[in-house]
C-alpha positions in Angstrom: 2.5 81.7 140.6 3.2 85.5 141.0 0.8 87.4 139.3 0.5 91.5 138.7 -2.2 93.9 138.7 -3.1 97.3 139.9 -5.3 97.8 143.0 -8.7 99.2 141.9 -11.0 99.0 145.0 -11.5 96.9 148.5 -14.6 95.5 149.9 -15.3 93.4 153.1 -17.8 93.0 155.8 -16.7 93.0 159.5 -19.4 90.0 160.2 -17.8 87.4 158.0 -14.0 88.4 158.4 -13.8 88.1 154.2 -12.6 90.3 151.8 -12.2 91.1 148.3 -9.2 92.9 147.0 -10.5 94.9 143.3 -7.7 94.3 141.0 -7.2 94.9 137.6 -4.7 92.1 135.8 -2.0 93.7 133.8 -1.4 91.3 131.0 -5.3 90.5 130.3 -6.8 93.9 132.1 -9.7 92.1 133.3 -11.0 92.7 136.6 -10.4 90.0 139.6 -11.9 89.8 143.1 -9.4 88.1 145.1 -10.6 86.6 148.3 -8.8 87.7 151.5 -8.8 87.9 155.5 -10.2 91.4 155.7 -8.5 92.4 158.5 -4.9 91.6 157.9 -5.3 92.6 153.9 -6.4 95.9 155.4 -3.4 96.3 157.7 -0.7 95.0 155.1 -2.5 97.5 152.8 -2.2 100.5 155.2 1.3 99.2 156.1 2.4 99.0 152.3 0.9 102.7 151.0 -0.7 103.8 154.4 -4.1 106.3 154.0 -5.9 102.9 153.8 -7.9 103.2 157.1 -10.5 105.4 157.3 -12.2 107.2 161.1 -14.4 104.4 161.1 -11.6 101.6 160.8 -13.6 101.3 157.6 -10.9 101.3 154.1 -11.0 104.4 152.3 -13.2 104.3 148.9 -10.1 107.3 147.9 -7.0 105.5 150.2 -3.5 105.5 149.8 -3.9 101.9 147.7 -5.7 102.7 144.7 -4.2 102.4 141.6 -1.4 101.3 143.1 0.6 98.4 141.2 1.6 95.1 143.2 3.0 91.9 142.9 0.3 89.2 144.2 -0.2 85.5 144.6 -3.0 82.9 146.0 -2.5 80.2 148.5 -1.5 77.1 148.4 -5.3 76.2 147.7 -5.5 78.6 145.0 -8.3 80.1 147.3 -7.6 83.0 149.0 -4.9 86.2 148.8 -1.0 84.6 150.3 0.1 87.8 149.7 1.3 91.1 147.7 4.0 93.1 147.0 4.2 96.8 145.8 5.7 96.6 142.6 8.2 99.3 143.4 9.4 97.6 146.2 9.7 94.0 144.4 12.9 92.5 143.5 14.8 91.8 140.3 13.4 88.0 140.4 9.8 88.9 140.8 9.8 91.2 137.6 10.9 88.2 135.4 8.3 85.6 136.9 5.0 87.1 137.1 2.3 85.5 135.3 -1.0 87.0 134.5 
């Protein structure tokens, strides 16, 4: 399932290798922490609206990805982040299937 929502924050820890991707959901507006691998979320995030990374190859409380709209769905599991997709750059099929 293909949900949308706009990017409200990031928080991780380099000791556990987990993340949390701060999302607001745009049909219910409530707030979701989505599990991730921190450090490829950070680097699809800086590749996707780049000013993520900060000096300290720590994300930017301010970065590029904040309040920025995607496209985003869990794993197979229904555990973790599979993957997101800026909603400018999504396709026609994607706007007529997300579910919130």
């Amino acid at each position: 399932m293909i949900h949308r929502g706009t990017i409200l924050g990031f928080e991780g820890s380099w000791g556990s290798g987990l993340g949390f991707l701060i999302l607001e959901d745009s049909e219910t507006h409530g707030l979701m922490r989505i599990p991730c691998e921190n450090g490829s979320a950070v680097r699809a995030l800086e590749a996707a609206f780049g000013n993520v990374i900060g000096r300290a190859h720590d994300v930017k409380g301010n970065g590029g990805h904040i309040g920025k709209e995607i496209y985003w769905s869990y794993d197979e599991m229904g555990l973790v982040l599979a993957g997101f997709t800026p909603v400018e750059s999504g396709s026609l099929e994607m706007t007529g299937s997300f579910s919130s």
